[in-house]
N, C-alpha and C positions, 0 to 999 in steps of 0.2 A: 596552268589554271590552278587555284587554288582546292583546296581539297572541301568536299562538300561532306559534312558530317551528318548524319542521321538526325532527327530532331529527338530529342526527348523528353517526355513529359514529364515534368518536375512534379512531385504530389503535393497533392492540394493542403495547405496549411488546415489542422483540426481547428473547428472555431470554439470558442471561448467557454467558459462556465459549464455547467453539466451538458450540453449539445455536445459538448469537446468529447467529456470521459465517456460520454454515450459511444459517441463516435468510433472512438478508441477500443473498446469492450466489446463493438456488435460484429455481429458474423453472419455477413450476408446469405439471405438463403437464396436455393437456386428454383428453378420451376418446378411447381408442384406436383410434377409428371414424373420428375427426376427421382428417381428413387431415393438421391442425396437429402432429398427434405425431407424424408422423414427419418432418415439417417441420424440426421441433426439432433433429435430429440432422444437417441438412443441412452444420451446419459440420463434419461430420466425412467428408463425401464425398468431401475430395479424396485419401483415403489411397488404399491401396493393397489393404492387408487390417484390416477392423474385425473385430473380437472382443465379442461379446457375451455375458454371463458370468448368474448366478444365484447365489444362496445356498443354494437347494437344487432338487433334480431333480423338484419334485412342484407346485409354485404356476401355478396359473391364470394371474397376471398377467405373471411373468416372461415365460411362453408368450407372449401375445400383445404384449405390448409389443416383445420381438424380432422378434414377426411385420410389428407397423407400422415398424419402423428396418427391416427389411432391404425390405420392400416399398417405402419411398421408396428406399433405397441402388438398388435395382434398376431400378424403373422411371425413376429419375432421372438416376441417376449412373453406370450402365451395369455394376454389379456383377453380376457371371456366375458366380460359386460360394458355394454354400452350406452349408462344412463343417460338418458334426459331430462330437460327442463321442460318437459311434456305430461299430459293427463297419461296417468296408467292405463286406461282402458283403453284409449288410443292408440299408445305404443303397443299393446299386445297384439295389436294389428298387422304393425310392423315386425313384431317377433315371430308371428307365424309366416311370414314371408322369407324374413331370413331364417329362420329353423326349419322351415316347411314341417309347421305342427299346421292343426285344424286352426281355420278360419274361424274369425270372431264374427259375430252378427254386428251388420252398422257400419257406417263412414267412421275412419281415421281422420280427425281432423277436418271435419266439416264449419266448423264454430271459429270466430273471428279469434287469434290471426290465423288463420290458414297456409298464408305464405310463409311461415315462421318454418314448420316440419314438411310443410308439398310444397316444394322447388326443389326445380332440376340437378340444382348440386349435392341435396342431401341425397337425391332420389339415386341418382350414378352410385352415393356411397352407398345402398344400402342394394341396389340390383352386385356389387360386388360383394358385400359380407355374403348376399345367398350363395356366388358361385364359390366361393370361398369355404362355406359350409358345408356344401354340395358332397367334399369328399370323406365328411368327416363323421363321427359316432353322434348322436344324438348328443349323447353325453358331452360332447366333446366340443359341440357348438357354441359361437358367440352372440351371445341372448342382447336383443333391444327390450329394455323396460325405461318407464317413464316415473318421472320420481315426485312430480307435481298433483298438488289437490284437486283442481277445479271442475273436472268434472263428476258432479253430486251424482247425479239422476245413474249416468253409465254406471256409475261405481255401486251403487245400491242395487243396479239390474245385474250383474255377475254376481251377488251375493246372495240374491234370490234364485238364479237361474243355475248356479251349483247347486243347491239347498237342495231343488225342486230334483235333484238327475240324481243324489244321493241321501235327503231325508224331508220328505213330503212335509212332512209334520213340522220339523225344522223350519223349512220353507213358511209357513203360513206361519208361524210365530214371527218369523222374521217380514212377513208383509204387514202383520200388527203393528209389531215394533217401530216400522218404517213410514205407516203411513203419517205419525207426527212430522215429517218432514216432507211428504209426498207433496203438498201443493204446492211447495215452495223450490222442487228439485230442479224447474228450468229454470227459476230466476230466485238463485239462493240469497239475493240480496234484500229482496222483500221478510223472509224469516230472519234476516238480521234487524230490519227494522222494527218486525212485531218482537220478537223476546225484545231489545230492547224498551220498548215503548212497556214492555207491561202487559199487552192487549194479546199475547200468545203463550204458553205452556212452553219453556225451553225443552231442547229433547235429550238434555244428557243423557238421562238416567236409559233412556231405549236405546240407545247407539250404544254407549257403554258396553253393555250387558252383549247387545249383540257382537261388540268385540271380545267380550272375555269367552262368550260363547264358541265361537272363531279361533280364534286362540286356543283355546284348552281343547277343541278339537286338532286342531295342528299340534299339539304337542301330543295328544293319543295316538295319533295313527299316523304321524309321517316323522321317521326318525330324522334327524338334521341334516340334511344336506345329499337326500336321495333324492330329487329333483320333480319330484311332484309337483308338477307345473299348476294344474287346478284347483289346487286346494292352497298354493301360496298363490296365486291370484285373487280367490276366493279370502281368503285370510287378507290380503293388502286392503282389495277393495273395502271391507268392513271398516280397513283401520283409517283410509282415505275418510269415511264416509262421517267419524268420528271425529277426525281430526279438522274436516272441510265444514263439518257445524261449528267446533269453535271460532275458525278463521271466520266465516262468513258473520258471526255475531261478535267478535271483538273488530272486526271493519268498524262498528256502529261505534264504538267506547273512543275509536281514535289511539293516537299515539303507535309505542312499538309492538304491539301486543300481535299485532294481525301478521306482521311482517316476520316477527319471532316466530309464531305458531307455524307459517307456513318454509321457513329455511328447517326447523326442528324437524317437522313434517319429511321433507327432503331426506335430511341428513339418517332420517331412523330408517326411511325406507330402504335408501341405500345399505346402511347397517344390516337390513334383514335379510337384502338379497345377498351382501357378500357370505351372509351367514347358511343362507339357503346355497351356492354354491360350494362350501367348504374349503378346506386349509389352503386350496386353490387358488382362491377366487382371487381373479384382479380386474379393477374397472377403470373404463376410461369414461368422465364427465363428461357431457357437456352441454353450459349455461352461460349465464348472463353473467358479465364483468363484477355485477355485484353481486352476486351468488359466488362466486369461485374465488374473490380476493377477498383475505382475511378481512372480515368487517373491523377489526381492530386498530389497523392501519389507517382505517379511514374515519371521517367524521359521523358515520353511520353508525360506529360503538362508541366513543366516548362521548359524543354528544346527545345521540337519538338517542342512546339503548337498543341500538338493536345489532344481534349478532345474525350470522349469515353460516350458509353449508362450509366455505372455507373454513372458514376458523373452525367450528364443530370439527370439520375430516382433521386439523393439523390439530387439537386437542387429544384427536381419540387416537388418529396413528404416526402421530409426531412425521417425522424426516419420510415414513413409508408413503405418505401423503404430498404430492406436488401441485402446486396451484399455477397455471400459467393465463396471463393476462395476455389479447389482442386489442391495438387500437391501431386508430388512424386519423390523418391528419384532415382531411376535404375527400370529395367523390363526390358517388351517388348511393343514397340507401333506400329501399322498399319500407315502408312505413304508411300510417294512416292518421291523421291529425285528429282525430277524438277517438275514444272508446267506440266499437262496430262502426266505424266506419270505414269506406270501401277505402282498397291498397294504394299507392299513390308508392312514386318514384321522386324522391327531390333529391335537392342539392345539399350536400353536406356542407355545412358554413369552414371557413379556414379555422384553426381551432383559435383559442385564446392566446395572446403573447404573454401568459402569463403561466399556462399552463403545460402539465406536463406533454402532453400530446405535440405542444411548439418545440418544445424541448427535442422531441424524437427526430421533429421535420428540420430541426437545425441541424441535425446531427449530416443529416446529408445524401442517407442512403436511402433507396425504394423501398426495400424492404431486409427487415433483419431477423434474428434472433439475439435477445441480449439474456445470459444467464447472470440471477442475482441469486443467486446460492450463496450462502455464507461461504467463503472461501474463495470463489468464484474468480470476481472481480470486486477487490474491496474498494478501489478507488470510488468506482462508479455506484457502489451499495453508497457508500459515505454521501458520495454528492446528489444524492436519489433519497436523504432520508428526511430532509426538511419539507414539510406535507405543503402540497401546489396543487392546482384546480387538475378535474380528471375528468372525461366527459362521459358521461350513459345517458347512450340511446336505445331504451325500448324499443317496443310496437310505436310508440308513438313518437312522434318528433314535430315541435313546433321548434322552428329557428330564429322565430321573433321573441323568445323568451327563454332562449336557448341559455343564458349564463343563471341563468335561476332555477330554471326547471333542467339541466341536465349538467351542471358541474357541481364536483361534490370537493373538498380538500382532503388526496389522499398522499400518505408516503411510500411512493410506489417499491421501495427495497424490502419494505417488509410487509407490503400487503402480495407479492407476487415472487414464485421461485425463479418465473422468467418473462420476459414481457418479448411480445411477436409484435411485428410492426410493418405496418403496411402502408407507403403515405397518401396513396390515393384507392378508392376502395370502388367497386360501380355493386349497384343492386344485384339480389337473386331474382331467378327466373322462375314465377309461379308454374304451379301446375296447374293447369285448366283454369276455371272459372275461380275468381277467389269471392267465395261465399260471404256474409254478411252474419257477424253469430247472432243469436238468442238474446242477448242483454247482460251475459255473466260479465262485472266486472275483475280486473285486476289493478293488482297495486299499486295504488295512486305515490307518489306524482309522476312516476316517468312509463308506466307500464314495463315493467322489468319481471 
């Protein structure tokens, strides 16, 4: 009888044009359980602050995959902040849970989208920062802060409700000051339209004041970086509440103005907590794909004018600074098709043949990591630098309008130190009832 030889599998030809170099370059990850995955990211520990980004605000996988990168950055590499693209006074919510500091009065994240920070995947990541904490000094702890404007009314009641527990008097200059903005705190979009119009008193001059007030109290009586959690709450909120008037009233003027105000916004905050932790401090992001990739890279800075938290963090701490991009090709995503309106699950459309996201799915694998590090992989930087459509999806997602309302032309080697890649994604899993907010808008056109 002739001899029967083993079969073997010949490997599969790389296909053509940038799918090929992709192909070539990426490094499959393994289950998010494995400790390997976040392994994988280790070459990115020695920053200072990493940025971990998404395509849209509603995928399962995004969720956890950030959960195993910041859980190795943490436990490994000694990273001690974990900003969001979330309302401050929300996430201190969540930092008294993971710190086990006093409770905040009020619902975290009761206001539309809700499913964005309550579902089950963040929830897993953040019942383990507590056990995580659980052994450690106070001091020693990894702090949840929110780095985002929008909520007025919360941010203006922590600045009254310190005032009133350490200076009466204070307090009630500050309910003066504040009440210019008072009728407009639950629906701060109505005070954009009166200053605009003429028919309203702007409130610089009182916000202002109550921030240098705020301020020049923090630099009296809490030396830098001794962790005076109430009075840098107290001190953010003022600066929130300052900086959320101008956002809400350059909405009304149009153009880059609102969009600027509010990545600036981000970027300083950030700034002030690394500063309030000390020579220590290192954070892990995480935001929206246009928030975290250099706006430079994309048509969002040389066209719009408008720059974003990436590029600020790689101006301010050059190489210390890592920007990681996540997309995907089709799934399912959590989303809602207007402004307040209730969650909905759809289908995520196959992406563009044109764009980058096609590009990934040609390459062949379910899921990777590709690093674009200068040095890296130069083949694949080179064939990644001519700028191709890129898709963001917000809160919101309409897929009948999806190549105008959610692709933008970016050059994904120099907007991203590394791009994660998932090619089918399925929805997050809310917690409870997903609420319906108030009326505050966010920034039009994609909800990002």
């Amino acid at each position: 009888m002739p001899d029967i030889l083993p079969h073997v599998e010949e490997p599969r030809p790389l296909p053509r044009g940038p799918a090929g170099q992709i192909a070539a370059a990426a490094e499959r990850l393994p289950d998010f359980d494995d400790p390997a995955f976040g392994r994988m990211f280790d070459r990115f520990g020695d920053a200072r602050v990493v940025l971990l980004g998404e395509s849209s605000h509603g995928a399962s996988e995004f969720y956890r995959a950030r959960a195993a990168i910041t859980r190795w950055l943490v436990e490994k590499r000694g990273f001690n902040i974990v900003a969001l693209e979330a309302d401050w006074p929300d996430a201190r919510v969540l930092d008294a849970r993971v710190r086990g500091g006093k409770a905040t009065a009020g619902k975290a994240f009761a206001r539309f989208p809700s499913w964005m920070w309550k579902n089950r995947e963040f929830d897993s990541f953040l019942a383990w920062l507590s056990g995580h904490n659980a052994s450690r000094s106070r001091s020693d702890r990894t702090g949840v802060y929110g780095l985002d404007l929008y909520n007025l009314a919360g941010s203006m009641r922590a600045v009254i409700d310190y005032l009133d527990r350490v200076d009466p008097t204070a307090a009630g200059v500050a309910r003066e000051r504040y009440g210019c903005l008072t009728p407009w705190a639950q629906e701060p979009q109505a005070y954009g339209r009166m200053a605009v119009s003429g028919r309203y008193a702007g409130c610089e001059g009182p916000v202002t004041s109550m921030l240098a007030d705020m301020l020049a109290r923090q630099v009296r009586e809490r030396p830098r970086g001794d962790g005076d959690d109430a009075l840098m709450d107290a001190a953010q909120s003022a600066r929130l509440v300052k900086d959320a008037e101008a956002y809400y009233r350059a909405m009304y003027y149009g153009g880059a103005e609102a969009w600027n105000l509010r990545d600036t916004h981000m970027f300083e905050t950030l700034k002030a907590l690394m500063e309030a932790r000390g020579r220590h401090a290192r954070a892990v992001v995480w935001a929206h794909n246009s928030h975290v990739g250099d706006a430079r890279a994309t048509e969002m800075g040389p066209v719009r004018d408008e720059l974003n938290l990436g590029q600020l963090c790689r101006q301010h701490w050059g190489e210390q600074a890592r920007l990681i991009g996540l997309g995907t090709h089709t799934g399912a995503v959590a989303c809602a098709s207007d402004w307040d309106g209730p969650m909905e699950v759809k289908a995520v459309r196959p992406s563009l043949p044109e764009s980058l996201e096609r590009q990934s799915h040609n390459a062949g694998l379910d899921r990777f990591l590709l690093d674009l590090r200068p040095g890296a992989n130069s083949s694949v930087r080179r064939a990644l630098t001519d700028p191709r459509l890129q898709r963001f999806i917000g809160v919101i997602y309409r897929p009948e309008t999806e190549r105008w309302s959610h692709y933008v032309e970016c050059r994904l080697s120099e907007q991203y130190d590394a791009w994660v890649w998932f090619d089918e994604t399925t929805a997050v899993t809310p917690l409870g009832a997903q609420t319906v907010g108030v009326g505050e808008d966010e920034t039009w056109p994609f909800g990002l």
